[in-house]
VOBA-1610 file (N, C-alpha, C; in pm, whole numbers, padded with zeros to 5 digits, always signed):
BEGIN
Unk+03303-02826+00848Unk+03221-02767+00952Unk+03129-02876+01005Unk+03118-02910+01153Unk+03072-02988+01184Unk+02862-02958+01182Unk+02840-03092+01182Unk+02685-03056+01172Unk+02556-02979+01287Unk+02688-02972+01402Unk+02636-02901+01523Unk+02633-02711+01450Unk+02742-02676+01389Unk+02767-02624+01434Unk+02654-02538+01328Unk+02643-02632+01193Unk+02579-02528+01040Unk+02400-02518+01117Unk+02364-02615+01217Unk+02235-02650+01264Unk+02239-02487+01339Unk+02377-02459+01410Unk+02324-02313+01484Unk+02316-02247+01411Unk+02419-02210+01338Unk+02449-02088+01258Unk+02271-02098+01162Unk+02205-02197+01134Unk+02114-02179+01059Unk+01982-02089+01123Unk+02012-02166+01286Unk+01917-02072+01381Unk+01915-01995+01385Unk+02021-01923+01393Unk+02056-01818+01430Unk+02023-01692+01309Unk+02056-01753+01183Unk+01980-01678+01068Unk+01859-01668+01063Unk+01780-01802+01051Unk+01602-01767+01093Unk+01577-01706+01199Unk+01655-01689+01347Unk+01583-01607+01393Unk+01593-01438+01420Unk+01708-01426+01304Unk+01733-01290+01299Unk+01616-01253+01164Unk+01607-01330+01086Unk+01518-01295+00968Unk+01389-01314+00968Unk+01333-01327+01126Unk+01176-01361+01167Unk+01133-01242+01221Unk+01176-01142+01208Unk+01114-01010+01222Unk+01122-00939+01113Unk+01166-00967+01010Unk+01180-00842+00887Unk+01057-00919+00813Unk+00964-00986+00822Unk+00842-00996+00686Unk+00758-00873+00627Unk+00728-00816+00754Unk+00671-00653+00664Unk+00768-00588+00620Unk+00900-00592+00597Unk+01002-00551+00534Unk+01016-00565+00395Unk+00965-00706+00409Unk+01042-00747+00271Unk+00952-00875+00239Unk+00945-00942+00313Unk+00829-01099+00260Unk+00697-01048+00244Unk+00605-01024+00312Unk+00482-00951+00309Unk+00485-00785+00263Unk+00539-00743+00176Unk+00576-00636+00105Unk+00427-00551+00135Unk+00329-00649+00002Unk+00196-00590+00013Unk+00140-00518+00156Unk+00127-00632+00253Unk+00105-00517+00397Unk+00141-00375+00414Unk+00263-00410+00381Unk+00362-00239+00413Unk+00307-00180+00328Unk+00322-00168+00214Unk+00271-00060+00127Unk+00162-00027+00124Unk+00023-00149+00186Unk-00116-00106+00241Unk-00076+00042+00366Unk+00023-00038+00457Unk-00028+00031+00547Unk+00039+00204+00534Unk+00157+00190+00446Unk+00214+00337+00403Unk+00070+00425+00337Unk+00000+00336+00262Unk-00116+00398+00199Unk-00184+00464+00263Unk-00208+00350+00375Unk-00332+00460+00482Unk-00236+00561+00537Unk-00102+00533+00585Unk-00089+00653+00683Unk-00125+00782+00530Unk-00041+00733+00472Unk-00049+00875+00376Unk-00192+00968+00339Unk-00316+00860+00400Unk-00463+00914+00359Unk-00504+00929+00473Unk-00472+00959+00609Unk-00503+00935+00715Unk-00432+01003+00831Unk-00524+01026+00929Unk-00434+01047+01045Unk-00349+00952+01087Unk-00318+00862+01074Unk-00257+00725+01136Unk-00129+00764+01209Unk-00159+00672+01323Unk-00054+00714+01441Unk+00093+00697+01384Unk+00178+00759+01369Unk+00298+00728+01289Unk+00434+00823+01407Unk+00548+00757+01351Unk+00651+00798+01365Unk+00766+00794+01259Unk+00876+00880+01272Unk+00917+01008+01165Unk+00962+00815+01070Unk+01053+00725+01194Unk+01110+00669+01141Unk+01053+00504+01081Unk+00921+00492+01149Unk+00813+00378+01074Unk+00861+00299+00908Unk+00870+00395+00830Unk+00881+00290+00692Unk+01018+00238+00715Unk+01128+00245+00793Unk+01239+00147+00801Unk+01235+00055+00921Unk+01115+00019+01022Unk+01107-00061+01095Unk+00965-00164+01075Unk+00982-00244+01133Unk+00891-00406+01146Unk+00750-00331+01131Unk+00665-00309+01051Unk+00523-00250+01041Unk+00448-00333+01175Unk+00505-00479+01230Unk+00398-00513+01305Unk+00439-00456+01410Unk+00560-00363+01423Unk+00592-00284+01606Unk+00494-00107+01582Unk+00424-00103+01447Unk+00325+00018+01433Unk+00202+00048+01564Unk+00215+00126+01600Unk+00079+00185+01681Unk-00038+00149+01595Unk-00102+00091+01706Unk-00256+00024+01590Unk-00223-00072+01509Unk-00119-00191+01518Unk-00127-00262+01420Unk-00073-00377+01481Unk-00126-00500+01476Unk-00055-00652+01558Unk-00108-00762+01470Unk+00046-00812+01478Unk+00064-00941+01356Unk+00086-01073+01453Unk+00046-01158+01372Unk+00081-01306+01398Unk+00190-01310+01469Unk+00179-01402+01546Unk+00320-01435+01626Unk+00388-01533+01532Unk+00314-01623+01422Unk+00390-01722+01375Unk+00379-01698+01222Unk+00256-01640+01128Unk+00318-01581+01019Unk+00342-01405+00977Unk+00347-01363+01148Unk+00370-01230+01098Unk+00297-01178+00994Unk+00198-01175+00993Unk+00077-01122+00906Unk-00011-01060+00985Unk-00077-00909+00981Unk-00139-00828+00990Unk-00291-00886+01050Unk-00285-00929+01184Unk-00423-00961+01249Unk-00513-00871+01301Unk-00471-00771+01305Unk-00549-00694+01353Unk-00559-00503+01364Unk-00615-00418+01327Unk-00591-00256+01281Unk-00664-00225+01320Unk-00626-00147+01437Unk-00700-00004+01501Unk-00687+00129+01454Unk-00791+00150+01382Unk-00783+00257+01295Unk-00907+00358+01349Unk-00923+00345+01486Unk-00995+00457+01550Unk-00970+00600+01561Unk-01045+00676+01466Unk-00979+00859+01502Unk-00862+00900+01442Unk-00855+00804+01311Unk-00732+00862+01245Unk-00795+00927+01108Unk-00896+00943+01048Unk-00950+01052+00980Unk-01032+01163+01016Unk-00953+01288+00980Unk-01001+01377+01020Unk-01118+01461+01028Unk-01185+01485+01070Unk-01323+01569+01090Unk-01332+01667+00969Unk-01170+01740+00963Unk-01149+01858+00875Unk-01188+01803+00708Unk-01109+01735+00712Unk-01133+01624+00582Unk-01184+01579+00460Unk-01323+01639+00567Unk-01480+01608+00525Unk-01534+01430+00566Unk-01618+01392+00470Unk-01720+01249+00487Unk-01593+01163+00439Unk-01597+01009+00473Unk-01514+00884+00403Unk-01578+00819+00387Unk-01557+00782+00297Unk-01653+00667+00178Unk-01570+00558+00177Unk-01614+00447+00288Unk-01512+00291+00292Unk-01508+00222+00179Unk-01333+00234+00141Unk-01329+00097+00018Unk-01275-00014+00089Unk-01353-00069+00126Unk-01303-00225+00151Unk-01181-00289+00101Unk-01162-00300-00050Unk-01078-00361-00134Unk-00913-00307-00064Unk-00942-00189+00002Unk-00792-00131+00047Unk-00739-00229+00096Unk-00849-00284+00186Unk-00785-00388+00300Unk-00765-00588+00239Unk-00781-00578+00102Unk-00762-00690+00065Unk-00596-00745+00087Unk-00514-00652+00111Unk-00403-00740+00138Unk-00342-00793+00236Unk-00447-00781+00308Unk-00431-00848+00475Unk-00513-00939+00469Unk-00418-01054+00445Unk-00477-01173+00433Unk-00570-01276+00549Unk-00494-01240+00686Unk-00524-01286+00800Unk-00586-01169+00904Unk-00641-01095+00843Unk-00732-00968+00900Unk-00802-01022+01001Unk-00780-01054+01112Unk-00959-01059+01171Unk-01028-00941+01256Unk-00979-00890+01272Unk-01007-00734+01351Unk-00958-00599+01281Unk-01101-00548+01270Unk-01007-00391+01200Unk-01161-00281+01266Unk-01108-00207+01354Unk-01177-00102+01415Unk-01176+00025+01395Unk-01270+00067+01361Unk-01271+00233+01271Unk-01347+00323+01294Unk-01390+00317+01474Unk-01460+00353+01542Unk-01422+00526+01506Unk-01505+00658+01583Unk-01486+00764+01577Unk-01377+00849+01463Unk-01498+00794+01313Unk-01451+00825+01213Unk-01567+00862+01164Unk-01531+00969+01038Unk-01660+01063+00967Unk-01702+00940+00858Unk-01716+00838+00857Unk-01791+00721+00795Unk-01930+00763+00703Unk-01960+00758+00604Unk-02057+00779+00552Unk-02140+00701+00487Unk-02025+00619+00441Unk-02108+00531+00346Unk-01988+00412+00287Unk-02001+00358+00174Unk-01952+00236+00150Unk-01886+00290-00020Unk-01785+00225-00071Unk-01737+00280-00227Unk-01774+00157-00253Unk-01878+00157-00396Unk-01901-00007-00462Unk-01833-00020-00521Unk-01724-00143-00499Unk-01689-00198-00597Unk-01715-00283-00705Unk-01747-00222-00834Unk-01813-00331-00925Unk-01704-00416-01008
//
């Protein structure tokens, strides 16, 4: 096989396998973000846990390590609910976090983590 040809075929694998990291490379993300939907209103659809977490409503990743930059998590806990007590630590597995908005939420207070 000539060296033109293993150079495409290699492309062509990385760039089919540059959208699956919340799949499967960045695991932790996904299962953060299954967490919240499951505690949360979070904008979801039926078929979400078998697609790219960064194509999620409210959620945008890196263009280059596909890592979780940013969560709009406005109005996804419910009023009914009762009060939420923020644990921070939830969000420790978003490594490249720089934006996370949690505007028009029953917010009360803070969970210490000791």
């Amino acid at each position: 096989m000539g060296i033109k040809l293993q150079v495409t075929l290699a492309m062509i694998v990385l760039s089919l396998l540059n959208g699956w990291y919340c799949l499967g490379y960045w695991e932790e993300e996904r299962v953060t973000l299954l967490h919240l939907k499951a505690n949360m209103n979070f904008p979801n659809r039926v078929d979400e846990i078998r697609i790219d977490c960064c194509q999620w409503q409210g959620v945008e990743c890196s263009n280059t390590t596909k890592r979780v930059i940013h969560l709009s998590l406005d109005s996804v806990r419910d009023w009914k609910l009762g009060d939420w007590y923020f644990n921070a630590s939830l969000f420790l597995p978003f490594q490249e976090l720089r934006n996370l908005s949690l505007s028009k939420n029953p917010l009360v207070g803070l969970i210490d983590n000791v």
